[in-house]
C-alpha positions in Angstrom: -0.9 12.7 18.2 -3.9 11.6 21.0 -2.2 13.3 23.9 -3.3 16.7 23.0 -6.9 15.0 23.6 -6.0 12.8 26.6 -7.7 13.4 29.9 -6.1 13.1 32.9 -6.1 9.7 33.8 -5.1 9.0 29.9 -1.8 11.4 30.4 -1.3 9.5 33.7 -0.9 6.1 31.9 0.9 7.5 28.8 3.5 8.7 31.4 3.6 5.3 33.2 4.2 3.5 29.6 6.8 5.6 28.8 8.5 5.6 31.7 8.3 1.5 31.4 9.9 1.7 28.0 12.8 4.5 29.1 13.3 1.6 32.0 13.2 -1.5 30.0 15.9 0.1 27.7 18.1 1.3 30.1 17.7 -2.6 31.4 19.3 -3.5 28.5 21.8 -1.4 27.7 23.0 -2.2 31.1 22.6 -5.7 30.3 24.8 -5.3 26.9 27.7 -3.8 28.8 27.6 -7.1 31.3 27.4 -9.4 28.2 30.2 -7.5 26.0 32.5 -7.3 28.8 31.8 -11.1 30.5 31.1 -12.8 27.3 33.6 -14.6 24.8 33.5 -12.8 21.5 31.9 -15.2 19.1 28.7 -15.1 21.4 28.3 -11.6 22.5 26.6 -10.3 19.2 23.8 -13.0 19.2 23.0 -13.1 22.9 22.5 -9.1 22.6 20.2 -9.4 19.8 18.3 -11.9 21.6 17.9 -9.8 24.5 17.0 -6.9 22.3 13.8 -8.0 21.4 11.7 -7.0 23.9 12.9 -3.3 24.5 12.9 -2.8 20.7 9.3 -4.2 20.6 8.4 -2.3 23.9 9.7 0.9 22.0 7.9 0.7 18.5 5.0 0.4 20.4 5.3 3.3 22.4 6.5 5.4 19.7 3.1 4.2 17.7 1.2 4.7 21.1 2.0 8.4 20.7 1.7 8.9 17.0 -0.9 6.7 15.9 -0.1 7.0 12.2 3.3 5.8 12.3 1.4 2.5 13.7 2.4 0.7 10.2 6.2 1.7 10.2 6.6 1.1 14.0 5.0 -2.9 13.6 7.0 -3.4 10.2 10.2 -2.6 12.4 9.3 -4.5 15.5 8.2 -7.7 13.3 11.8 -7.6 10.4 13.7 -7.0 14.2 11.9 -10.1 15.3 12.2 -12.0 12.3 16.3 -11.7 12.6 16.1 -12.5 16.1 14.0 -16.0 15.3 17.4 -16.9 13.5 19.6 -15.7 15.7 18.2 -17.6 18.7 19.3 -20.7 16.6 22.5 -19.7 16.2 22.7 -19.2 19.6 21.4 -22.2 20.6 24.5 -23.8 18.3 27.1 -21.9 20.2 26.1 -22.8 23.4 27.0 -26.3 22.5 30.4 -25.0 21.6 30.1 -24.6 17.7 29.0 -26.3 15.0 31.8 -28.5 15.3 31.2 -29.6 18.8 27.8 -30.1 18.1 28.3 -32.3 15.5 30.7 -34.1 17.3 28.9 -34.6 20.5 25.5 -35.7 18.7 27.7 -37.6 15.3 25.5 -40.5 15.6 22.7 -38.7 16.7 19.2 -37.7 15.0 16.7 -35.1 14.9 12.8 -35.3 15.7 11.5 -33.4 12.8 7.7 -34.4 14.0 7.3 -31.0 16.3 5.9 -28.2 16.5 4.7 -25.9 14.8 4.7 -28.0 11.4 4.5 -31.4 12.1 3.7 -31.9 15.9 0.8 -34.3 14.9 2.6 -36.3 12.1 4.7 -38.7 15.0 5.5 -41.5 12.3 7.6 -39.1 10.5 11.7 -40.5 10.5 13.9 -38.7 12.4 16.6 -37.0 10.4 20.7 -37.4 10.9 22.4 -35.0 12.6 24.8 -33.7 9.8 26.3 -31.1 8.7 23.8 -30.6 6.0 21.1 -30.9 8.2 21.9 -28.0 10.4 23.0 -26.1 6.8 19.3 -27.0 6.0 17.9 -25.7 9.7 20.0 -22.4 9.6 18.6 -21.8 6.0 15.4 -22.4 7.2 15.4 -19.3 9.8 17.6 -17.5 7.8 15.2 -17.1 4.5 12.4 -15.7 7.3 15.3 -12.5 8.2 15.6 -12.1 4.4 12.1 -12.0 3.2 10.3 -10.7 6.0 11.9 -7.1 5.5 11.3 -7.4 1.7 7.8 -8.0 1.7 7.0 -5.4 4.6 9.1 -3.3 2.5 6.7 -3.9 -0.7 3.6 -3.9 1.4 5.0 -0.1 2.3 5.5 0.4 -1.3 2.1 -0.5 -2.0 0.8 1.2 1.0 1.7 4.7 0.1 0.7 3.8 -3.6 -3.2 3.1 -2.0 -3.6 -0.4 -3.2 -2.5 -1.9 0.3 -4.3 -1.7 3.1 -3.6 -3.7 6.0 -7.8 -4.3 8.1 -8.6 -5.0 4.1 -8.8 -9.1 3.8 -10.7 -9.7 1.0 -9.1 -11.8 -1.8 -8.9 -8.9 -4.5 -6.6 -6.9 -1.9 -2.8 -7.3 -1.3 -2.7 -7.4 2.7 -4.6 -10.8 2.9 -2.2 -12.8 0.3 1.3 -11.2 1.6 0.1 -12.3 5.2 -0.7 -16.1 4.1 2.8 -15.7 2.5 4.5 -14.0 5.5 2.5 -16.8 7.6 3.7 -19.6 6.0 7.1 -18.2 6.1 6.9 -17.8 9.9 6.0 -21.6 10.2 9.0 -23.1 8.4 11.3 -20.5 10.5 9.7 -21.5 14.2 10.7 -25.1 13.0 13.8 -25.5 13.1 13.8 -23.6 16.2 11.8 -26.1 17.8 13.5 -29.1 16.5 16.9 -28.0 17.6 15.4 -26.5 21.1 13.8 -30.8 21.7 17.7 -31.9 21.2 19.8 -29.6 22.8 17.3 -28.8 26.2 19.0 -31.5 28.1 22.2 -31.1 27.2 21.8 -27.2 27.6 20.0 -27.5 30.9 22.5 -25.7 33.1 22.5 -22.7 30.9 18.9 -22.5 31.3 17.9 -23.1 27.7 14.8 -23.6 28.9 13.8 -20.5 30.2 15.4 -18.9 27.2 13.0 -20.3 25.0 9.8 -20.0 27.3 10.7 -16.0 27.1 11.4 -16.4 23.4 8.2 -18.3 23.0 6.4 -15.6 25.1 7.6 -13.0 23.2 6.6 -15.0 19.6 2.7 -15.4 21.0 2.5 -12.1 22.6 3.3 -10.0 19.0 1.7 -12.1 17.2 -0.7 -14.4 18.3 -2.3 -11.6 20.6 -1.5 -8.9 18.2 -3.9 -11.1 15.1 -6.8 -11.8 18.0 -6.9 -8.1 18.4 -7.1 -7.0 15.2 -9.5 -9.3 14.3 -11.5 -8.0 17.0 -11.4 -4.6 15.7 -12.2 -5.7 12.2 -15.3 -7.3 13.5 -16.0 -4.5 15.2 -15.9 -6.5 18.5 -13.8 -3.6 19.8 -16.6 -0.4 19.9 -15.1 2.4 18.0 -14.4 5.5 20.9 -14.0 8.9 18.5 -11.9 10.1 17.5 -10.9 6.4 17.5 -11.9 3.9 15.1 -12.5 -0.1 15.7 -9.1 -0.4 14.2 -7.3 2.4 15.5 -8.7 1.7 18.6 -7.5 -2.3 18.6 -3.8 -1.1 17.7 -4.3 1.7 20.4 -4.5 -1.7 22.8 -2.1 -3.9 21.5 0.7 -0.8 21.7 0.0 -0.5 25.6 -0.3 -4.3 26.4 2.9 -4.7 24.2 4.8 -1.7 26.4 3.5 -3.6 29.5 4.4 -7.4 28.4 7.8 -6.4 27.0 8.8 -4.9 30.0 8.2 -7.5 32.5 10.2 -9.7 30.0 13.0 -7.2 29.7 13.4 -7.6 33.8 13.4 -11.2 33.4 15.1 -11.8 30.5 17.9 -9.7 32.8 17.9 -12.5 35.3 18.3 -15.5 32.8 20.6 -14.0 31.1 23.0 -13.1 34.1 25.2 -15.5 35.3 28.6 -16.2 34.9 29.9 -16.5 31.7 33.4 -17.8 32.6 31.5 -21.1 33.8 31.3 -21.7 29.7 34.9 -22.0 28.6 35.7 -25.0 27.8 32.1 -26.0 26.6 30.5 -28.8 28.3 30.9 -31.0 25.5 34.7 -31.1 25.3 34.7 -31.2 29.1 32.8 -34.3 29.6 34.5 -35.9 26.8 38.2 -35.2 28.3 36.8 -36.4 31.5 35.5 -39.5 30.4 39.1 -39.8 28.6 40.9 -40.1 32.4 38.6 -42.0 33.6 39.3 -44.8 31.2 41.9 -47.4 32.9 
């Protein structure tokens, strides 16, 4: 543990981190209670995961702040925890239209843009795909396979780890770490897809239960543990980031990321808390069915 070695100002900030972790949970357990007594059942699950990532990532990384060599467990569980929650925020997005059902019936002769991000934002002459029932079997499976192979390969990265032929600063091409992350990196990519491609047709429809800043804080939360998390630590492999003893380049970089993470995570715990409150009543009957009965009287 470093706070045996801390200096003042270092066991003043340790506390404040801490204490912004205890808070952003407590956000959220608060939170759950609104959501599982406000909610309908078939959505209270998902929209609790969702919320859960940020005080789950804000806690790994302060339990790795304080005992720098659990760093490896704590960032396995934060990134299998976000890995389900990639799938479950397309779920969610499906039961916000109603269902499957409703969905399908309110877009039956609609299509999908496939050409988005992060896969094919660039290839705009692609077709766009029907919206089916095996085209949203096809979306869900694409999230879905991230949530089942994420925690298997950090499981046999762990394997390997404690058998010494995984290291995870080692990228050359005879080591394990650099070909399970091109593998775990690809995976990521065709899981963010159909994210994206059902986010572009849903937004407007969705509008009114601010989807949108759902998925900002979703996005934010994507980028901030992993796209700022990968700069770092290639920072600190480059010895960018000045090793501070008893700290290493690398030990130091993770030392970073677990602080910014506490800090990010808990700003987006309090708003999350605010996008996520409202009333939930407002949601029964979905808006789908709604408009659809009202367009039914107003036909003479």
């Amino acid at each position: 543990s470093l706070s045996a070695g801390l200096d003042l100002p270092g066991k003043f900030l340790f506390a404040i981190l801490t204490l912004m972790t205890l808070i952003a949970n407590l956000v959220f357990i608060e939170e759950a209670v609104y959501i599982y007594t406000k909610i309908p059942s078939s959505k209270r699950s998902i929209i609790i995961w969702v919320n859960a990532a940020a005080p789950v990532i804000a806690t790994t990384s302060c339990i790795g702040m304080w005992i720098p060599r659990s760093t490896m467990f704590t960032d396995f569980t934060a990134a299998v925890f976000f890995a389900i929650v990639i799938h479950k925020f397309l779920l969610m997005m499906i039961k916000e239209c109603g269902g499957q059902k409703l969905l399908l019936r309110r877009f039956e002769n609609g299509h999908f843009k496939i050409s988005t991000g992060p896969c094919c934002c660039c290839c705009l002459c692609l077709p766009r795909v029907r919206i089916t029932r095996r085209t949203l079997f096809w979306m869900k499976l694409g999230t879905f396979q991230f949530a089942f192979f994420r925690p298997v390969l950090m499981f046999l990265s762990i394997v390997l780890w404690t058998d010494g032929n995984y290291a995870p600063y080692n990228l050359s091409p005879k080591g394990a770490a650099i070909w399970i992350n091109c593998f775990i990196g690809v995976l990521t990519i065709l899981a963010l897809w159909p994210v994206a491609i059902m986010f572009q047709q849903v937004r407007t429809l969705l509008i009114s239960k601010k989807i949108i800043s759902k998925f900002a804080l979703y996005q934010f939360i994507l980028i901030l543990n992993h796209l700022q998390t990968a700069i770092i630590n290639i920072l600190a492999m480059q010895r960018i980031i000045p090793c501070a003893p008893p700290l290493s380049s690398s030990a130091r970089g993770a030392y970073m990321i677990h602080q910014l993470l506490i800090m990010e995570m808990f700003l987006i715990t309090l708003i999350s808390r605010v996008v996520y409150r409202r009333r939930y009543d407002d949601l029964e009957p979905p808006e789908c069915t709604a408009e659809e009965d009202g367009d039914n009287k107003q036909t003479p």
